[in-house]
C-alpha positions as a Markdown table, in Angstrom:
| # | Residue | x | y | z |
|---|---|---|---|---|
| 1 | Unk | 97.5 | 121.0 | 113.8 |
| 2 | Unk | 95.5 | 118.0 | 112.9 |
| 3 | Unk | 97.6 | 116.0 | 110.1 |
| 4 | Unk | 94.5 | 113.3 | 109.0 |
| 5 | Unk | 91.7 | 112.0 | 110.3 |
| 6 | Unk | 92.6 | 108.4 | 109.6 |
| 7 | Unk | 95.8 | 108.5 | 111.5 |
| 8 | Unk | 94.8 | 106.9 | 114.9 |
| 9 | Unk | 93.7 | 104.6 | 112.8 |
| 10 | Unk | 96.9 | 103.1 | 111.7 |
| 11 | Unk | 97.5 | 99.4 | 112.6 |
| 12 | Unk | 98.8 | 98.0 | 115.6 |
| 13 | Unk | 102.0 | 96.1 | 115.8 |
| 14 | Unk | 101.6 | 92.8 | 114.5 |
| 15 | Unk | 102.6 | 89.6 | 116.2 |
| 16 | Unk | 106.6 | 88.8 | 116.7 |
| 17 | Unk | 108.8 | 87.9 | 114.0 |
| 18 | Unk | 111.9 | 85.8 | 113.9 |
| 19 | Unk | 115.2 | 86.7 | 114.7 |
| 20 | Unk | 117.3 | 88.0 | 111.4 |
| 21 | Unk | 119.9 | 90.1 | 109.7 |
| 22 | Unk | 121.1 | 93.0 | 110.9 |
| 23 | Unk | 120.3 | 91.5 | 114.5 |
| 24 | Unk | 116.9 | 93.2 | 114.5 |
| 25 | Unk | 114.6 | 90.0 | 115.0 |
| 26 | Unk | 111.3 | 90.7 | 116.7 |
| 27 | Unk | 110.8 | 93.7 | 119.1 |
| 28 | Unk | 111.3 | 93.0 | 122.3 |
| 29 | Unk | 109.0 | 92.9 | 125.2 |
| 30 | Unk | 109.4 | 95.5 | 127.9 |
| 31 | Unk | 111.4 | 93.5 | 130.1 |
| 32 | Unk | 114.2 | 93.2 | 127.2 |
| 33 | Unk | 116.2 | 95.7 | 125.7 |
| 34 | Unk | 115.1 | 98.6 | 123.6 |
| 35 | Unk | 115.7 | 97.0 | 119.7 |
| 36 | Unk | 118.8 | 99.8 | 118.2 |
| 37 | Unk | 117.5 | 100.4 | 114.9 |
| 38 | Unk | 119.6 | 104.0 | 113.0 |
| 39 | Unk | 117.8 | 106.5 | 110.5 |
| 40 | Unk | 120.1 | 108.3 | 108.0 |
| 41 | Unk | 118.9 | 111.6 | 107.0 |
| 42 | Unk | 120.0 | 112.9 | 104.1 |
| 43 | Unk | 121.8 | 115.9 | 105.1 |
| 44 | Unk | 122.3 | 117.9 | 108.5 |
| 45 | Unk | 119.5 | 118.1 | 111.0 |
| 46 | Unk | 117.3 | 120.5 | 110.2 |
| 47 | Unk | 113.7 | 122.0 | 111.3 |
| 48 | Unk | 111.7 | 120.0 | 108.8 |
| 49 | Unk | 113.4 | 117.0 | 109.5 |
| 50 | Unk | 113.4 | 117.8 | 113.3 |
| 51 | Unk | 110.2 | 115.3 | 114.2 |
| 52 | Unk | 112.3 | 112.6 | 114.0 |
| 53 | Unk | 114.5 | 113.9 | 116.4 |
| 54 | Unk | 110.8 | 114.5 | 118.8 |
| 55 | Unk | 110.1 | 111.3 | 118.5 |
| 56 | Unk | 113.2 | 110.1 | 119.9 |
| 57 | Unk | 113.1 | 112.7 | 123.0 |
| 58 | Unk | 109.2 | 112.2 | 123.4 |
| 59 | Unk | 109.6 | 108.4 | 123.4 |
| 60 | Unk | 107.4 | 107.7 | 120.8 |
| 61 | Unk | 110.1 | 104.8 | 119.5 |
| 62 | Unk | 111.0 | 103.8 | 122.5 |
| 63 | Unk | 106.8 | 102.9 | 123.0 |
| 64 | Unk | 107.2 | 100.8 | 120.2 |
| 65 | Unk | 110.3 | 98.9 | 121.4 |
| 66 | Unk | 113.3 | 101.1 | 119.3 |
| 67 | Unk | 116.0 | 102.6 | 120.0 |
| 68 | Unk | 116.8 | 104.9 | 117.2 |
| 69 | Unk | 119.6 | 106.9 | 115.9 |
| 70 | Unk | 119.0 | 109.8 | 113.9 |
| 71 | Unk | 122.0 | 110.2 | 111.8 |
| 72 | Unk | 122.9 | 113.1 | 109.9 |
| 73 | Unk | 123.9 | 112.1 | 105.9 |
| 74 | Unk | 126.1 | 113.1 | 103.0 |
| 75 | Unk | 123.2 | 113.3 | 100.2 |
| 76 | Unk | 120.4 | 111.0 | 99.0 |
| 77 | Unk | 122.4 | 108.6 | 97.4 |
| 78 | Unk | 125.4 | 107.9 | 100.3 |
| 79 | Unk | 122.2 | 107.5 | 102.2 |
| 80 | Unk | 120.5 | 105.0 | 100.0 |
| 81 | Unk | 124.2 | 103.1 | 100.0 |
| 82 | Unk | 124.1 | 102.5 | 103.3 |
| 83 | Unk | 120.9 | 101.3 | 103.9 |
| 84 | Unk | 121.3 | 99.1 | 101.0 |
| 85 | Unk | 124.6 | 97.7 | 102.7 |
| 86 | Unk | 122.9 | 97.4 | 105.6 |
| 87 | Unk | 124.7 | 99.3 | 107.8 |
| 88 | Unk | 121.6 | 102.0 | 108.5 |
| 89 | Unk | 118.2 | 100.5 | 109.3 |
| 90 | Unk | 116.4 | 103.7 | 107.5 |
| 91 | Unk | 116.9 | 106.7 | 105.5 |
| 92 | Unk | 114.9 | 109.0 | 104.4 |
| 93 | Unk | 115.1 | 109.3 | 100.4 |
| 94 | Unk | 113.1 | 110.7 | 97.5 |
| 95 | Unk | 111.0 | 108.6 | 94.8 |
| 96 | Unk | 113.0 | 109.4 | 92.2 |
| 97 | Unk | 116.3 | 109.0 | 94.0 |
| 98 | Unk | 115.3 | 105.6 | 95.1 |
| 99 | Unk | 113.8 | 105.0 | 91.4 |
| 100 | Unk | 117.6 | 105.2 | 90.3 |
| 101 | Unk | 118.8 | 103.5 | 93.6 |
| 102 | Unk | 116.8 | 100.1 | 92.5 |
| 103 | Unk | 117.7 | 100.5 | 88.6 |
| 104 | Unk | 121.1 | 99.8 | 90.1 |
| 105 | Unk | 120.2 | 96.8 | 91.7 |
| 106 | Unk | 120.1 | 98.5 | 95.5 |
| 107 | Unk | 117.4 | 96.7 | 97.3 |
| 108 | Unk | 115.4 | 99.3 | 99.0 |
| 109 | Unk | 111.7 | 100.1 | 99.2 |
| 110 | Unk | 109.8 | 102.8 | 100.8 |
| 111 | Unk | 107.8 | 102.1 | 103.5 |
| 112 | Unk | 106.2 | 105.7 | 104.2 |
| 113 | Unk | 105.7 | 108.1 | 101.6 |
| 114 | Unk | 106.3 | 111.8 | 104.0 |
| 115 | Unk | 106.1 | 114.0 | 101.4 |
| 116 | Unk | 103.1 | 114.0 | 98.6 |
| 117 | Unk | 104.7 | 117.2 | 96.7 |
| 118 | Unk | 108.5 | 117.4 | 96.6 |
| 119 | Unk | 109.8 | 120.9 | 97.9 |
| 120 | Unk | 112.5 | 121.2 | 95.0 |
| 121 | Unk | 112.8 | 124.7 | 93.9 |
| 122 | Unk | 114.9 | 127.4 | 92.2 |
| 123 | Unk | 115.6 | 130.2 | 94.3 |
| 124 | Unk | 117.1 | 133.6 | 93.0 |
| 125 | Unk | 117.3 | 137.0 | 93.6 |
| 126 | Unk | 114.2 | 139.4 | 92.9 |
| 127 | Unk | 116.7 | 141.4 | 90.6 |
| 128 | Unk | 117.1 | 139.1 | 88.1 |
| 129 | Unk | 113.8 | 138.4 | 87.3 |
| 130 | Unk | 113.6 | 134.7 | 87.2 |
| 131 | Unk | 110.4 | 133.5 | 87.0 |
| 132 | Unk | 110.2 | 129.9 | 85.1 |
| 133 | Unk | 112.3 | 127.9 | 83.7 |
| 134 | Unk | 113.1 | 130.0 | 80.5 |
| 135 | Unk | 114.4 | 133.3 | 82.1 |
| 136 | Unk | 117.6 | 131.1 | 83.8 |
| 137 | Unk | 119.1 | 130.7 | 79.7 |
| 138 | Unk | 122.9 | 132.5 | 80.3 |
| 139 | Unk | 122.4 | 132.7 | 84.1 |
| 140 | Unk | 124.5 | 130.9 | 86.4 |
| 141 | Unk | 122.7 | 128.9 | 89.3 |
| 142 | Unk | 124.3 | 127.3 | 92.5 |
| 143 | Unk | 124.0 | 123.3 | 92.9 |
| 144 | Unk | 124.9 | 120.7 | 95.3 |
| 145 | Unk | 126.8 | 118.2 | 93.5 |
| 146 | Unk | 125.3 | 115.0 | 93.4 |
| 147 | Unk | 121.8 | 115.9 | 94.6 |
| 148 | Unk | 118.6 | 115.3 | 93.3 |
| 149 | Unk | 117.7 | 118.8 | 93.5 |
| 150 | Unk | 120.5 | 119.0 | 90.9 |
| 151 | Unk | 119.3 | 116.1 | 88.9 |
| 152 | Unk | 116.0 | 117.5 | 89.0 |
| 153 | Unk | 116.9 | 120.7 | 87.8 |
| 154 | Unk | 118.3 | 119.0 | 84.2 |
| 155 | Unk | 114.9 | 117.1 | 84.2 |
| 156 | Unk | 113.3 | 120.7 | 84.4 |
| 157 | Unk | 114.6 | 122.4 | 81.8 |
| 158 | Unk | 114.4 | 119.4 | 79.5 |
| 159 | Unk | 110.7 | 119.4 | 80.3 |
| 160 | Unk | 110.4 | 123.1 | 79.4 |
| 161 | Unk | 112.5 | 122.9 | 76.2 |
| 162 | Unk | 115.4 | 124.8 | 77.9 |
| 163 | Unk | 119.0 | 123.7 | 76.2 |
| 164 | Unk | 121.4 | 122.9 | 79.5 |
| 165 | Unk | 124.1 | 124.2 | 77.9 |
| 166 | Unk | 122.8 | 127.3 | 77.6 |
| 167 | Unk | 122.3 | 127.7 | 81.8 |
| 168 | Unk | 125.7 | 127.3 | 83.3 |
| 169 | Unk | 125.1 | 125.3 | 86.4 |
| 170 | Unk | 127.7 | 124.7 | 89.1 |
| 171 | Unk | 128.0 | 122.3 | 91.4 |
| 172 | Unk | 129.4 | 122.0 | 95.0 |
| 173 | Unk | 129.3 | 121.0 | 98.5 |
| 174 | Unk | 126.3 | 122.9 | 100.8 |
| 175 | Unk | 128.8 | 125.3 | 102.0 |
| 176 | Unk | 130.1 | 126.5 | 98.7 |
| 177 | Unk | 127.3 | 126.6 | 97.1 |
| 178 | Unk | 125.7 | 129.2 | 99.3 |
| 179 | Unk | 128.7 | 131.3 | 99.6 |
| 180 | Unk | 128.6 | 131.4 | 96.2 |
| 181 | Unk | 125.0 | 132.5 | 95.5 |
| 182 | Unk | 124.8 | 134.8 | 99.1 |
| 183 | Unk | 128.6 | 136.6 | 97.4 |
| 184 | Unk | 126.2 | 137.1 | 93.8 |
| 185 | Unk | 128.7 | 135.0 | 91.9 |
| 186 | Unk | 125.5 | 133.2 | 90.6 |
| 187 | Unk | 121.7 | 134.4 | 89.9 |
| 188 | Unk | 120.0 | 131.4 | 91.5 |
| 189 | Unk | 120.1 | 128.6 | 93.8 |
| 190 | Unk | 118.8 | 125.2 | 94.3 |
| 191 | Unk | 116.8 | 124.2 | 97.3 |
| 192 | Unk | 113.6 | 123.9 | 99.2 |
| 193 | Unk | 110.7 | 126.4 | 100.2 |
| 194 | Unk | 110.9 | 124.9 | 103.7 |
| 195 | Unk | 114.3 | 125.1 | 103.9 |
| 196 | Unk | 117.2 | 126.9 | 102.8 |
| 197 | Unk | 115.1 | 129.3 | 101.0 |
| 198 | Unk | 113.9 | 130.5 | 104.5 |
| 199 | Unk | 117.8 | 130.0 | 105.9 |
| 200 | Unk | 119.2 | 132.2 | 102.8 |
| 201 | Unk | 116.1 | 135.1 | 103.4 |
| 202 | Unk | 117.0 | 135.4 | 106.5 |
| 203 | Unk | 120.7 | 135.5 | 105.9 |
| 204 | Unk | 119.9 | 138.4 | 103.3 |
| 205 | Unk | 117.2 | 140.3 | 105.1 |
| 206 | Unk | 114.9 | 139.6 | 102.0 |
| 207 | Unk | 115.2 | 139.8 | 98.5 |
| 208 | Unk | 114.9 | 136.3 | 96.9 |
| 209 | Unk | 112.0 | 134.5 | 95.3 |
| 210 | Unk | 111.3 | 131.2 | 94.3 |
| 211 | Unk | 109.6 | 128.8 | 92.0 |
| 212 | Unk | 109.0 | 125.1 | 92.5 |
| 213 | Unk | 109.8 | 123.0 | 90.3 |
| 214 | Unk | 106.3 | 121.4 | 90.4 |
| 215 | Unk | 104.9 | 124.4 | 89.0 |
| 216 | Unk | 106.5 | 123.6 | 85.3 |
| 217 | Unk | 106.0 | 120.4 | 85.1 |
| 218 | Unk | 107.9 | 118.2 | 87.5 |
| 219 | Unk | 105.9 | 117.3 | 89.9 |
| 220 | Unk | 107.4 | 114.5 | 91.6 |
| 221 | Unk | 106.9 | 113.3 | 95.6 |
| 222 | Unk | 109.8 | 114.0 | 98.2 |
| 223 | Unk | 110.8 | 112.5 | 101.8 |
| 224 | Unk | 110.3 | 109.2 | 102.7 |
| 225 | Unk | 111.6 | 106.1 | 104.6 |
| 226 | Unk | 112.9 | 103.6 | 102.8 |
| 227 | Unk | 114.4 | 100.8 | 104.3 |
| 228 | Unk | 116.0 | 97.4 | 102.7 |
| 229 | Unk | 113.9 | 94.4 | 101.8 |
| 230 | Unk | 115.2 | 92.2 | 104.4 |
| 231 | Unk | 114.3 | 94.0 | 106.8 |
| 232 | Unk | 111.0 | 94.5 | 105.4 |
| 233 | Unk | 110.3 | 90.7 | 105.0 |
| 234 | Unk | 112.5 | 89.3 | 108.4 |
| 235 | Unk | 111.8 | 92.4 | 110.5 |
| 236 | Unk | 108.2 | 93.7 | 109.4 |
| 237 | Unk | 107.6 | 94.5 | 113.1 |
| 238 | Unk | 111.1 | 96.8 | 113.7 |
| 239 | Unk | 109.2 | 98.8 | 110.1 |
| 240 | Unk | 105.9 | 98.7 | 111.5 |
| 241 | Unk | 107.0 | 100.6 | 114.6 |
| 242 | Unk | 109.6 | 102.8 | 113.2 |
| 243 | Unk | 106.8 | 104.1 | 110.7 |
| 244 | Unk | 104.1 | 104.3 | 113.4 |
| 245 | Unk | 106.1 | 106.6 | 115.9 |
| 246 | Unk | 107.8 | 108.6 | 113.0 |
| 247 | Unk | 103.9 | 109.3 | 111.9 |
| 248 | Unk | 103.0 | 110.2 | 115.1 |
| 249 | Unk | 106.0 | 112.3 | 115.3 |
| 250 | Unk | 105.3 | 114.5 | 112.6 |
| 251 | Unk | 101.9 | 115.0 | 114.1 |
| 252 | Unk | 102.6 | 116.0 | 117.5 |
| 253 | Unk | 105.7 | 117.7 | 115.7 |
| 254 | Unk | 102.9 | 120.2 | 113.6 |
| 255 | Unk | 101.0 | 120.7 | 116.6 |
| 256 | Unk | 103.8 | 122.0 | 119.1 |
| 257 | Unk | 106.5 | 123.2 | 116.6 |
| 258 | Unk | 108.3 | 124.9 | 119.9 |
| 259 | Unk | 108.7 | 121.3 | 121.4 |
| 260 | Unk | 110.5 | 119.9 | 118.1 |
| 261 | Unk | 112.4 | 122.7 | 116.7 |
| 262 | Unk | 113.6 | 122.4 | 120.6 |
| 263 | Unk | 114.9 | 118.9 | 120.4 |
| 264 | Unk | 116.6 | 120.4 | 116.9 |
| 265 | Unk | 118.8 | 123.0 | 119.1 |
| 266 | Unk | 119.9 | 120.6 | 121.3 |
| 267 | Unk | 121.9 | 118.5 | 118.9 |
| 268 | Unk | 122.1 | 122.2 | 116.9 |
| 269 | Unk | 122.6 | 124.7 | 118.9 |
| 270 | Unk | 123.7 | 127.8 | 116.9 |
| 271 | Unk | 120.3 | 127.6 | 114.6 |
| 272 | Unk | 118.0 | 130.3 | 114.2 |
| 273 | Unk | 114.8 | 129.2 | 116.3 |
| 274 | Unk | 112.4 | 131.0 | 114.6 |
| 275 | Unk | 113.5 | 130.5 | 111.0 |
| 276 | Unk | 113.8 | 126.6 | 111.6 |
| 277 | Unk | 110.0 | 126.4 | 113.2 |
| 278 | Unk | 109.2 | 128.1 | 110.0 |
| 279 | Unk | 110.6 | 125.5 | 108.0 |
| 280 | Unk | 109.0 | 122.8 | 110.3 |
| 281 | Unk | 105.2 | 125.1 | 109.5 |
| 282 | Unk | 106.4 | 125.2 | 105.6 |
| 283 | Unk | 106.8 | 121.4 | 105.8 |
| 284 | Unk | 102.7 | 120.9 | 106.7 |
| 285 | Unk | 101.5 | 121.2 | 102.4 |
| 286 | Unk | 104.0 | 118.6 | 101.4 |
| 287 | Unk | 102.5 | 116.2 | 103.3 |
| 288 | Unk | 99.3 | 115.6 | 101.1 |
| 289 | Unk | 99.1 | 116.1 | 97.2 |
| 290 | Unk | 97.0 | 118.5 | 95.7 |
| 291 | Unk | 92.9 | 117.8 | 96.1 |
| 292 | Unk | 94.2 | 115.1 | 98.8 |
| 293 | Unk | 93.8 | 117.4 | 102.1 |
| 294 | Unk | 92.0 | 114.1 | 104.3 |
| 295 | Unk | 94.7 | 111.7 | 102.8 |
| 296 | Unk | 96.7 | 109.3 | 105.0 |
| 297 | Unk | 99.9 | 110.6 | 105.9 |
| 298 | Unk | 102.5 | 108.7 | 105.0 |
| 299 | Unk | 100.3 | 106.3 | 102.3 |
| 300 | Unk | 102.0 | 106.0 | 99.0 |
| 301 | Unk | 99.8 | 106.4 | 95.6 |
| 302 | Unk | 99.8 | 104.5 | 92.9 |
| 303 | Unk | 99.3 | 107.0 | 89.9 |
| 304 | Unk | 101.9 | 109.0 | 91.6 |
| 305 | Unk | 104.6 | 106.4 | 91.5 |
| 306 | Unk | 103.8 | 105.6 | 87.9 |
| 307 | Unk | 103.9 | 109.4 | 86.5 |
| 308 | Unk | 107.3 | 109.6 | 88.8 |
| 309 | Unk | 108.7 | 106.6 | 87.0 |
| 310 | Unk | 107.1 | 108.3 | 83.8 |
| 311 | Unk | 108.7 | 111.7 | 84.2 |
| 312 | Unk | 112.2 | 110.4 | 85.4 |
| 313 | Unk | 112.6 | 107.9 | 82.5 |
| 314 | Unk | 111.5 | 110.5 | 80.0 |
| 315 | Unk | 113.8 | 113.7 | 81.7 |
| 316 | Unk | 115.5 | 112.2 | 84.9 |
| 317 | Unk | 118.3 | 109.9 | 83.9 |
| 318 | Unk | 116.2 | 106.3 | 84.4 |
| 319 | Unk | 117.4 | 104.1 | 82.0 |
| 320 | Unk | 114.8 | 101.3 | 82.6 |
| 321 | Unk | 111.1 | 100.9 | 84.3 |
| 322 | Unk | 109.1 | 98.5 | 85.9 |
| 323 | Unk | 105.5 | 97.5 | 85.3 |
| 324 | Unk | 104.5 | 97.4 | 88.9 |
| 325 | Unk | 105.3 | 99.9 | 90.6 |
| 326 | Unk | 104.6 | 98.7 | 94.1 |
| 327 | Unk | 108.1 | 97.1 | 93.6 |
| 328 | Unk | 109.4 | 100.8 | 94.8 |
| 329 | Unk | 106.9 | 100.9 | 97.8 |
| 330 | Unk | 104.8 | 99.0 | 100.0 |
| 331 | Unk | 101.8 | 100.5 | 102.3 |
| 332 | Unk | 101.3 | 97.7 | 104.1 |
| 333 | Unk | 103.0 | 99.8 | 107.8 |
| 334 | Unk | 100.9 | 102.6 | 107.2 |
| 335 | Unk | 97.5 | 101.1 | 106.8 |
């Protein structure tokens, strides 16, 4: 599956920067050692998050000098802490979760925009009849506490005049929360089209339905790498070929799902195959906006930032903006 057109055309690594923070310094020539350089997703592993994990068995880091780490995380913004500490190289975070990470001073930026459309979504059973934002007034629906699908969800009922208090939303860990919508105890659940949507069908043998939150209104961008600004400015060469093999990743990763959902089940190995190369298949759309099917994967938009910033200072919690918003992003490693 062909990703863009433009990918090969990606730059090369640039010349050798000077040692810095963290210990990253310039990549090393062959004849050194392998620069160890971590990636913090945001949860567990999973199939569309598995290319990362390909790229690490394929060697596509190791061809740019890095020895990475895929790490699994505790949520978006535990991952954003610990880049912003220092003490991960990378995560893998949302525009608007990294829009509230740098309004609290966290110096991060993202370096490769993954995901054009963000797969946020409200899942629930057929029975209930839930098809916008509207029908979920006195229904109960399943969150994960502290999540931006969670935040996100308050954003999209303000945005379609929908009272919060009238929607009794309950938040928990990843476990709970599906126990509680799988035992009925709740009408809907938060999550992802390419994800636990497809885990939860599965577990249920059918049944649900979904609608994405882009659909009413809040249409906002989803995974990317963000890493901190040190690195970025001592270290541009340690970004440059973290971002080149991760790109290269999720293309080889679209093209041979079998291969990546494979590196997935060995650090994984109770998944469903087939339901997480579904995911992986699902995850293909997200990667270009709508009307944007030859766009460079990975490239960050402009307009897209600013109605993000837009959006999540109107409904999403952002108590202050910035007039440039290249201050949450740089293209500079994808072009």
């Amino acid at each position: 599956m062909h990703i863009t057109r433009r990918m090969t055309l990606m730059a090369a690594v640039g010349a050798f920067a000077a040692s810095t923070a963290m210990g990253l310094g310039s990549l090393p020539s062959k004849a050194q050692d392998l620069t160890k350089v971590t990636v913090r997703l945001a949860f567990s592993y999973n199939g569309h998050r598995s290319p990362y994990l390909l790229g690490v068995d394929k060697g596509f880091y190791k061809d740019e000098g890095l020895d990475v780490e895929v790490l699994e995380g505790r949520g978006v913004t535990s991952s954003m802490q610990l880049v912003a500490s220092q003490e991960d190289t990378f995560a893998i975070i949302d525009p608007p979760s990294l829009m509230l990470g740098v309004a609290q001073g966290m110096p991060i930026k993202q370096v490769a925009q993954m995901y054009q459309t963000s797969p946020n979504a409200l899942i629930s059973w057929e029975e209930y009849n839930i098809d916008k934002p509207a029908d979920l007034v006195g229904k109960k629906v399943a969150t994960l506490q502290g999540d931006m699908t969670t935040t996100m969800l308050y954003a999209l009922l303000a945005k379609n005049g929908v009272d919060s208090s009238s929607v009794q939303i309950i938040a928990s860990d990843g476990g709970t929360r599906n126990q509680t919508f799988l035992a009925k105890r709740t009408e809907a659940i938060t999550g992802f089209p390419n994800d636990s949507y497809l885990s939860l069908s599965s577990t249920t043998g059918g049944g649900l339905k979904y609608f994405t939150y882009a659909s009413f209104g809040v249409d906002t961008m989803g995974d990317g790498i963000a890493a901190h600004q040190d690195t970025i400015k001592n270290s541009p060469d340690v970004v440059r070929g973290f971002v080149k093999a991760s790109l290269k990743a999720y293309e080889y990763a679209l093209e041979h799902p079998d291969e990546a959902i494979a590196s997935l089940k060995q650090r994984s190995p109770n998944i469903n195959v087939d339901v997480e190369i579904e995911k992986l298949k699902a995850t293909a759309p997200l990667l270009h906006a709508e009307g944007d099917a030859d766009g460079t994967v990975g490239m960050s938009v402009e307009g897209r930032w600013k109605a993000t910033q837009e959006l999540m200072k109107e409904f999403g919690g952002l108590k202050t903006d910035v007039d440039d918003v290249t201050t949450y992003y740089t293209n500079e490693f994808v072009k």
